[in-house]
Structure formats: structure tokens, C-alpha cells
Residue frames as a rotation matrix with the C-alpha (Angstrom) as fourth column:
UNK 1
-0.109 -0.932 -0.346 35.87
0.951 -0.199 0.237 0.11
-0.290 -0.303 0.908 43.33
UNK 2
0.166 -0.098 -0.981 36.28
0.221 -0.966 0.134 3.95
-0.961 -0.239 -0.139 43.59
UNK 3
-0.140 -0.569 -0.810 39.00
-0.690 -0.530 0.492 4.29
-0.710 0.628 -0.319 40.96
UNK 4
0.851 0.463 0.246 37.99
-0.192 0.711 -0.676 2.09
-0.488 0.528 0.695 37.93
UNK 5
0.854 -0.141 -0.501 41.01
-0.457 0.258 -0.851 2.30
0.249 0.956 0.156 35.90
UNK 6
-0.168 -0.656 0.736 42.60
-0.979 0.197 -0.048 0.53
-0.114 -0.729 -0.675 37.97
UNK 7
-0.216 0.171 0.961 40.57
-0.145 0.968 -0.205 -2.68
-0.966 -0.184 -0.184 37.21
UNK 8
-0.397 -0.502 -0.768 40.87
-0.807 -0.209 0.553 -4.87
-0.438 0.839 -0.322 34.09
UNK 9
0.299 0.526 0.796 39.35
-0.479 0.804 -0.351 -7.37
-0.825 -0.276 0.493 31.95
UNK 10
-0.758 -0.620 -0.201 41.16
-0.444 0.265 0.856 -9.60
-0.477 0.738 -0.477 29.73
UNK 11
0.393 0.823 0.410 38.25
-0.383 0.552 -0.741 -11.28
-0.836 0.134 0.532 27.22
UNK 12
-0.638 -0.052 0.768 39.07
0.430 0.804 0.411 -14.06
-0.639 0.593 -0.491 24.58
UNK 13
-0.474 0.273 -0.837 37.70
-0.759 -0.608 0.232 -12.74
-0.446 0.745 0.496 20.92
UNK 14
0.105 0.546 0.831 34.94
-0.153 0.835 -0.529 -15.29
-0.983 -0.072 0.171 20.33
UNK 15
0.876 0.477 0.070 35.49
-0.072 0.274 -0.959 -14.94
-0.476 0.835 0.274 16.62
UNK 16
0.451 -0.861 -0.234 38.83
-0.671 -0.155 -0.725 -14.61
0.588 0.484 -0.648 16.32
UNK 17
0.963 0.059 -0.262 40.26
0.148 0.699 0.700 -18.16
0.225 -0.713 0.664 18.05
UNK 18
0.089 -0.943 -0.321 43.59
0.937 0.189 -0.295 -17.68
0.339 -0.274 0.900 20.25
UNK 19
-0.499 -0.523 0.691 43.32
0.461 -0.835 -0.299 -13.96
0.734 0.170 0.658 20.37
UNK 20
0.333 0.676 -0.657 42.15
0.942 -0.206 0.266 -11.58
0.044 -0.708 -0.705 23.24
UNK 21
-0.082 -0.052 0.995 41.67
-0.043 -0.998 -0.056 -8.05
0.996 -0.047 0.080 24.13
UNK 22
-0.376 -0.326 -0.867 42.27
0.920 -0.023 -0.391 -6.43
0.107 -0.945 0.308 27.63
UNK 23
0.264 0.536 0.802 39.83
0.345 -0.829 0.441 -3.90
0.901 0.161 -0.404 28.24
UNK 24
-0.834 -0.501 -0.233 40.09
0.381 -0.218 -0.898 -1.23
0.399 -0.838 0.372 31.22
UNK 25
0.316 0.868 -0.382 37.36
0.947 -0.269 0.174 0.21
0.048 -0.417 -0.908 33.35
UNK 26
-0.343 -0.246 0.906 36.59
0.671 -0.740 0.053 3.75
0.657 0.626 0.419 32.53
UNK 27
-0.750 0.050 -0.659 36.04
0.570 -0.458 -0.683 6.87
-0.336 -0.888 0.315 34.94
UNK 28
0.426 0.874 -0.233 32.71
0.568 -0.459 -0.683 9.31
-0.704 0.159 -0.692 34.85
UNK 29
0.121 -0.100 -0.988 34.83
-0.098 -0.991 0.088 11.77
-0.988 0.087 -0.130 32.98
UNK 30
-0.704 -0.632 -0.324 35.55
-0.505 0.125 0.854 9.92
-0.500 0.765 -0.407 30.32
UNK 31
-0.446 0.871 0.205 32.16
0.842 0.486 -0.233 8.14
-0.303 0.068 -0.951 29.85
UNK 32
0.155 0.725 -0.671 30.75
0.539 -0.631 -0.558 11.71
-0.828 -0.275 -0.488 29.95
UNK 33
-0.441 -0.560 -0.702 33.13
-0.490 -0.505 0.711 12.67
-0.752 0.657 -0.052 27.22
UNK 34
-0.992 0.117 0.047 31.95
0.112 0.648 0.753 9.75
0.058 0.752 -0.656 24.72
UNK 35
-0.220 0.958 0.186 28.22
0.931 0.263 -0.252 10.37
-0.290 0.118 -0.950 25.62
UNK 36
0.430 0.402 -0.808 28.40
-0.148 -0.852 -0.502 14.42
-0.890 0.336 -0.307 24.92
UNK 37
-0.630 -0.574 -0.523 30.63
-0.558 -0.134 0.819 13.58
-0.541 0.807 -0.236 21.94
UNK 38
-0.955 0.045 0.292 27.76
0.123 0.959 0.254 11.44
-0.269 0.279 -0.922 20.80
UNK 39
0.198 0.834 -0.514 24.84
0.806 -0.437 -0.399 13.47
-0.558 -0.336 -0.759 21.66
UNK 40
0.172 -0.162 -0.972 26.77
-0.558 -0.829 0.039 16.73
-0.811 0.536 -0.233 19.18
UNK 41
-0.970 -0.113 0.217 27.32
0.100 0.626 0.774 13.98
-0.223 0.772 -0.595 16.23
UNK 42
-0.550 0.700 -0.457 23.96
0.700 0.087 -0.709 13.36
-0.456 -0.709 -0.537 17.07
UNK 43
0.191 0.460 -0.867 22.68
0.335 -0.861 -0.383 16.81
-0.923 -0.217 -0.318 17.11
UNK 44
-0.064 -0.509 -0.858 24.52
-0.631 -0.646 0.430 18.00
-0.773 0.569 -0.280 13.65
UNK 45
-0.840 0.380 0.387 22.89
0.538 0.675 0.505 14.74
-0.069 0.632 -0.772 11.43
UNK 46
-0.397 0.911 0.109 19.69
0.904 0.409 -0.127 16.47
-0.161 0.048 -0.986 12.46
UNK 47
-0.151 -0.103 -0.983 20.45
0.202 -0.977 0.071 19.74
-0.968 -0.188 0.168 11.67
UNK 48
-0.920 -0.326 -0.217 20.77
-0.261 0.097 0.960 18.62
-0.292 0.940 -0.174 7.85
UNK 49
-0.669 0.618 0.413 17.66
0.702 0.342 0.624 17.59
0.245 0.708 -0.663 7.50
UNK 50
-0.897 -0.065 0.436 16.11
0.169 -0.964 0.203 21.42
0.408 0.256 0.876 8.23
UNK 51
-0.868 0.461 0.183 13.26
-0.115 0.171 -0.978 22.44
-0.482 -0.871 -0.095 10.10
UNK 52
0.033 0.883 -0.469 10.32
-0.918 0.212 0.335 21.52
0.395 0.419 0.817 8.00
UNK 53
-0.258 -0.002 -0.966 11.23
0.033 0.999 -0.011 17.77
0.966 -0.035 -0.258 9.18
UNK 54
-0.833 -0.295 -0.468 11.48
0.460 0.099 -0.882 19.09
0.307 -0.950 0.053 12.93
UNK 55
-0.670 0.740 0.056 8.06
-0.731 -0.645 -0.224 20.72
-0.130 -0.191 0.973 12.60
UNK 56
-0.023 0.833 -0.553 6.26
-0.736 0.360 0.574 17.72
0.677 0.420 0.604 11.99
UNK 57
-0.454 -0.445 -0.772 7.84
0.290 0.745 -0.600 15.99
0.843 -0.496 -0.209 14.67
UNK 58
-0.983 -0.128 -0.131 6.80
0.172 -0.386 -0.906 18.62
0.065 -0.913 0.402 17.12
UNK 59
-0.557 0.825 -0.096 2.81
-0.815 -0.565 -0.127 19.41
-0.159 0.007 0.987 15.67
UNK 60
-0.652 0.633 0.417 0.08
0.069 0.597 -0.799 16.74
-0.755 -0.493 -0.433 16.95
UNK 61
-0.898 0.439 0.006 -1.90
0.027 0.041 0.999 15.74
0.439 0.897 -0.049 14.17
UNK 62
-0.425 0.862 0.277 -5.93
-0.844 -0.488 0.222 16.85
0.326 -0.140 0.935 14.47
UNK 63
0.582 0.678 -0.448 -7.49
-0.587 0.732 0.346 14.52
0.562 0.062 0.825 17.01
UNK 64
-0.013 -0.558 -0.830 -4.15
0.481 0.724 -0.494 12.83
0.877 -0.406 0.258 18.25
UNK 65
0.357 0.012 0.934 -4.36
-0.793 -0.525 0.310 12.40
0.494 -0.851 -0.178 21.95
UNK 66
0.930 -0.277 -0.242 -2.66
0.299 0.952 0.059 9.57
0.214 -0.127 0.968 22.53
UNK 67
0.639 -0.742 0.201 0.99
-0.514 -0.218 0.829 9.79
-0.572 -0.633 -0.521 24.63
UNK 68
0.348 -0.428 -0.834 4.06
-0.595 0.587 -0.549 8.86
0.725 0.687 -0.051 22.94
UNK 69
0.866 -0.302 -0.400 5.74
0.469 0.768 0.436 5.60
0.176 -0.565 0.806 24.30
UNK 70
0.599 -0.792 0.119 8.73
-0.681 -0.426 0.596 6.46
-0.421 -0.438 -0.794 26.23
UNK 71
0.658 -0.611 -0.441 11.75
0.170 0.690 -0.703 4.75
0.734 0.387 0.558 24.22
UNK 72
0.972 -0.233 0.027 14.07
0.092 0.485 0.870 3.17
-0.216 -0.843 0.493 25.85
UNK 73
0.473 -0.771 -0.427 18.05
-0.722 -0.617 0.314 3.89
-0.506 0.159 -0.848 26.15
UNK 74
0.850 -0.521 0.077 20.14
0.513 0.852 0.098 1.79
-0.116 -0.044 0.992 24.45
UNK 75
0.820 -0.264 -0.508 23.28
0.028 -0.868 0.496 2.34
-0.572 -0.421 -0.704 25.42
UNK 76
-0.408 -0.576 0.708 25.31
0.788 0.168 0.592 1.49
-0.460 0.800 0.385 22.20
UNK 77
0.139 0.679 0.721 23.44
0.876 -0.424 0.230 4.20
0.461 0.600 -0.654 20.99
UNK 78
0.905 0.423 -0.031 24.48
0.360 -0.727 0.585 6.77
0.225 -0.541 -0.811 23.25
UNK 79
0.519 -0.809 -0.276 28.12
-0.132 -0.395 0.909 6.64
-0.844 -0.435 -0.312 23.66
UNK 80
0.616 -0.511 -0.599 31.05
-0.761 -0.191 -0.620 7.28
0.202 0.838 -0.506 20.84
UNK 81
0.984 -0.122 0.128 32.32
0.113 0.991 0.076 4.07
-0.136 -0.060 0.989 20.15
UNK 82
0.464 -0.882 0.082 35.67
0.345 0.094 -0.934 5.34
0.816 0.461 0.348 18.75
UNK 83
0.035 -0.445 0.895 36.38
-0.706 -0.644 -0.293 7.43
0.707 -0.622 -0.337 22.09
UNK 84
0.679 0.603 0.420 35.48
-0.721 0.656 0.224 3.93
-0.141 -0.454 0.880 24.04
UNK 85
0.844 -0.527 -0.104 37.24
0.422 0.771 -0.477 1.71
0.331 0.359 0.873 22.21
UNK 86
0.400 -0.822 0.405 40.57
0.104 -0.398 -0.911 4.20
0.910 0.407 -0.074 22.57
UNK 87
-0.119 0.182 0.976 39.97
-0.917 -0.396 -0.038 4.81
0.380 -0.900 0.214 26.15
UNK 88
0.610 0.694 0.383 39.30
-0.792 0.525 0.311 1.29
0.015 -0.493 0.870 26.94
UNK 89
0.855 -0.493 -0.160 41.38
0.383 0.809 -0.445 -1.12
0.349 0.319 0.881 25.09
UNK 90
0.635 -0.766 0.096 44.95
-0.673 -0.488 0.556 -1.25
-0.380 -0.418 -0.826 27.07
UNK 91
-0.381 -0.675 0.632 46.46
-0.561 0.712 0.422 -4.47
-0.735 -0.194 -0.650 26.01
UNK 92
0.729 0.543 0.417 45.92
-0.499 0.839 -0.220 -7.48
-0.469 -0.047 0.882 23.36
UNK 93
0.345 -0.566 0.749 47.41
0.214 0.824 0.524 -10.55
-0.914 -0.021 0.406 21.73
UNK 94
0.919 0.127 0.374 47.81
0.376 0.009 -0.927 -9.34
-0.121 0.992 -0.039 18.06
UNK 95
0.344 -0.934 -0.091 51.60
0.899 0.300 0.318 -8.81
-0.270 -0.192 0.944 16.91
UNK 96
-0.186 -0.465 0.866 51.76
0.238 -0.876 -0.419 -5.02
0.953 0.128 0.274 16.43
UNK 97
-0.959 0.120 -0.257 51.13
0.241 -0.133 -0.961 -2.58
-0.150 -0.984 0.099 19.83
UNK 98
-0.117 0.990 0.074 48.37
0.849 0.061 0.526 -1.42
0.516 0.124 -0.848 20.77
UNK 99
-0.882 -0.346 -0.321 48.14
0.322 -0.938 0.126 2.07
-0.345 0.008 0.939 20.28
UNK 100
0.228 0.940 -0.254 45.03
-0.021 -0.256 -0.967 4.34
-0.973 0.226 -0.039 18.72
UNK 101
-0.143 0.016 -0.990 46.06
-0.939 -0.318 0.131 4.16
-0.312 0.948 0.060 15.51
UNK 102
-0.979 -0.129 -0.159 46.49
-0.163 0.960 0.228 -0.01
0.123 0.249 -0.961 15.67
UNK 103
-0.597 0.802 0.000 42.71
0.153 0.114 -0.982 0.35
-0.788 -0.586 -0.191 17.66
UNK 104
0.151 0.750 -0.644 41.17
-0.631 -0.428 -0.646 2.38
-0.761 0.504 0.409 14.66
UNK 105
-0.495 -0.534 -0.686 42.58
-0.869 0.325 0.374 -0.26
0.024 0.780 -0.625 12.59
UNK 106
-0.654 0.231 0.720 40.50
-0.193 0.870 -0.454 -3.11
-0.731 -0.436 -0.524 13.96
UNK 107
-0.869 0.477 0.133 38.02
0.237 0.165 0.957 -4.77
0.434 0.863 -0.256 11.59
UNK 108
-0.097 0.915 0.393 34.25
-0.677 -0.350 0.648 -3.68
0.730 -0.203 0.653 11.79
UNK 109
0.444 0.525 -0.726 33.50
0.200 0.732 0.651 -7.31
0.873 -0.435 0.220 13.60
UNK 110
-0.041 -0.404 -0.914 35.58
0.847 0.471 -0.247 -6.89
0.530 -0.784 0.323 16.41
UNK 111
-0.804 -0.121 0.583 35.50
-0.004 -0.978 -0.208 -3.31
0.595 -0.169 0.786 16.95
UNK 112
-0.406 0.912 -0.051 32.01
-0.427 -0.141 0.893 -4.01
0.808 0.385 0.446 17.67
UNK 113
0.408 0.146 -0.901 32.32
0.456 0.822 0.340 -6.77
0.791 -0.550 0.269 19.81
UNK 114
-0.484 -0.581 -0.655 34.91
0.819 -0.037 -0.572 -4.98
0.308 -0.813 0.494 22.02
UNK 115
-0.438 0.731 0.523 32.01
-0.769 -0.606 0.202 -1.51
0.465 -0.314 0.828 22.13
UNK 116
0.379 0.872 -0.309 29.52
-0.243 0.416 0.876 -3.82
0.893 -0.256 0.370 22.92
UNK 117
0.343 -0.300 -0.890 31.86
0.689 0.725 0.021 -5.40
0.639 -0.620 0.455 25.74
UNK 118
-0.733 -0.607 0.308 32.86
0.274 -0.677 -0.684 -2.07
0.623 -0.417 0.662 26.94
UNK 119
-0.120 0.919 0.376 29.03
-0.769 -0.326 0.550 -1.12
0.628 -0.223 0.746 27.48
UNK 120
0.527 0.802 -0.279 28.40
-0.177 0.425 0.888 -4.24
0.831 -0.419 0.366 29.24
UNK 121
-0.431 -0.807 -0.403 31.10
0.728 -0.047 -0.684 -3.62
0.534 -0.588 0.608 31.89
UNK 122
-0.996 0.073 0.059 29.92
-0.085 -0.970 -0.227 -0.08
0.041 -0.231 0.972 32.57
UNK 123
-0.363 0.884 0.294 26.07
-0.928 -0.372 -0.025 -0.73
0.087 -0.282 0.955 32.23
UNK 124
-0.984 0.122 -0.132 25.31
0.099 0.981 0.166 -4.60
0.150 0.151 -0.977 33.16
UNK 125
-0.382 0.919 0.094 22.06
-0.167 0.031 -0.985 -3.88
-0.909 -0.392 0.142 34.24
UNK 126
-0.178 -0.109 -0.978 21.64
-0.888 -0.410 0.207 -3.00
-0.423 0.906 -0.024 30.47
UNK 127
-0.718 -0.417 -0.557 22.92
-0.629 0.731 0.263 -6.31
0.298 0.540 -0.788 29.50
UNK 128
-0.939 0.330 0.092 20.57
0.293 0.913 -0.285 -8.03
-0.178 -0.241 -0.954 31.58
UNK 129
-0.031 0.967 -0.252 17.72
-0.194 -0.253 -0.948 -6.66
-0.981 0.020 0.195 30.43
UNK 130
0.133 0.275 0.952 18.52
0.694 0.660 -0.288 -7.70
-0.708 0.699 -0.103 27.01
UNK 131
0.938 0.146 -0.313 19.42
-0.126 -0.698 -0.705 -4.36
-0.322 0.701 -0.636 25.35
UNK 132
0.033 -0.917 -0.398 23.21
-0.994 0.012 -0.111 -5.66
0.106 0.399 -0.911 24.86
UNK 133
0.459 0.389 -0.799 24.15
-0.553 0.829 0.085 -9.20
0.695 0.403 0.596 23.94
UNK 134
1.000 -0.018 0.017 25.34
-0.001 0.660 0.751 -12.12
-0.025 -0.751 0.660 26.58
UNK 135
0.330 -0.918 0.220 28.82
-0.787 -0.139 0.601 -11.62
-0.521 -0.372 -0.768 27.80
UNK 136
0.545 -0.280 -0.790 31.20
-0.519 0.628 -0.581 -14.09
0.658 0.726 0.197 25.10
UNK 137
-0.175 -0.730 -0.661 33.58
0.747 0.339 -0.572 -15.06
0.642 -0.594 0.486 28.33
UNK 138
0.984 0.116 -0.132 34.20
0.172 -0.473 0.864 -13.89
0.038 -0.873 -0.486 31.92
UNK 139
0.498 -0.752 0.431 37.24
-0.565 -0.659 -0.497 -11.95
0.658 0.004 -0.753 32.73
């Protein structure tokens, strides 16, 4: 579908029995927002550790001719989980609303679970290659 946020997925909280989140499907702009907001987080960890650290990264020890391995994306790793989660989550069973402040309130475990479930909406290929665990339920 064109417009994603239009389409929804309700998903049962494997650890949390009875309870469920309703996730939405996110547009490019907003994906793009959580992956540059990730990528300057990112960028400003490795500023702190000063450029003696970033010179050794960049100068080929005497003799090395060997290619690094291309690493591979993962994409939990690439997008801001808190801009995700806010952007995503529209709806669930728990007895306050669901609002960003109730969202940042989730515990680590679930928070997690529902990133992880956001990513494997948006990047299944991902998932089936094994860089994000097996879907807990089907929408």
C-alpha cells in the first residue's frame, strides 16, 4: 500500500499474557527521521573518544593487505528506537492511554519487543535472514 499509515497491526505481548499493542505502519519520512536521528547520536559517542582512536582505525598496519569484511546492517542498530516506538505504537490494552509519555514509560522488555516488531514490519527481508527475531504472532 502507497500510504502506510493507514495500515495496522494489532500483536499479542508474548510476555505479558492478555495484553497487546497496536502498532502502525510508518512513512519514508519518518523512518528517515529515526535513522538520521540515529546516525548524529551515533556520530557524537565517537567524537568523545578523539582522534588518536580515529587514526588507528584509518592507518593499515605494515604489510596489511587484506580487505576488510563488509559488515552487515542490522537494522535495530540503525534506527532510534524511542522515535519508532512513539511514531508507531497507536493503540494498546493497558489501563492508562497511550500517549508518548505512557510509551516512554514501558518497561525495557517490552519496549524492545515492540522496536524489534516495528523493524520487522518495515524490513522483513531483514527478519528472514535472521538479523531480527521470528515474528511472536501474526497481525
Amino acid at each position: 500500500m502507497a500510504v502506510r499509515s493507514t495500515v495496522t497491526h494489532k500483536l499479542e505481548i508474548p510476555h505479558e499474557p492478555n495484553e497487546w499493542i497496536e502498532l502502525k505502519e510508518l512513512g519514508w519520512r519518518t523512518l528517515e527521521a529515526a535513522r538520521e536521528t540515529k546516525a548524529r547520536t551515533s556520530l557524537l559517542s565517537f567524537r568523545d573518544l578523539g582522534p588518536e582512536f580515529f587514526k588507528t582505525l584509518t592507518t593499515p598496519t605494515e604489510g596489511d593487505t587484506k580487505k576488510a569484511p563488509e559488515a552487515e546492517t542490522d537494522p535495530t542498530e540503525t534506527y532510534d528506537m524511542s522515535i519508532l516506538l512513539r511514531s508507531s505504537i497507536v493503540a494498546w490494552s493497558y489501563p492508562v492511554p497511550c500517549n508518548e509519555g505512557n510509551i516512554d514509560d514501558l518497561d525495557q522488555k517490552t519496549a524492545s519487543w515492540a522496536f524489534k516488531e516495528i523493524i520487522k514490519i518495515h524490513f522483513p527481508e531483514d527478519a528472514e535472514v535472521g538479523k531480527v527475531s521470528e515474528p511472536s504472532s501474526t497481525p
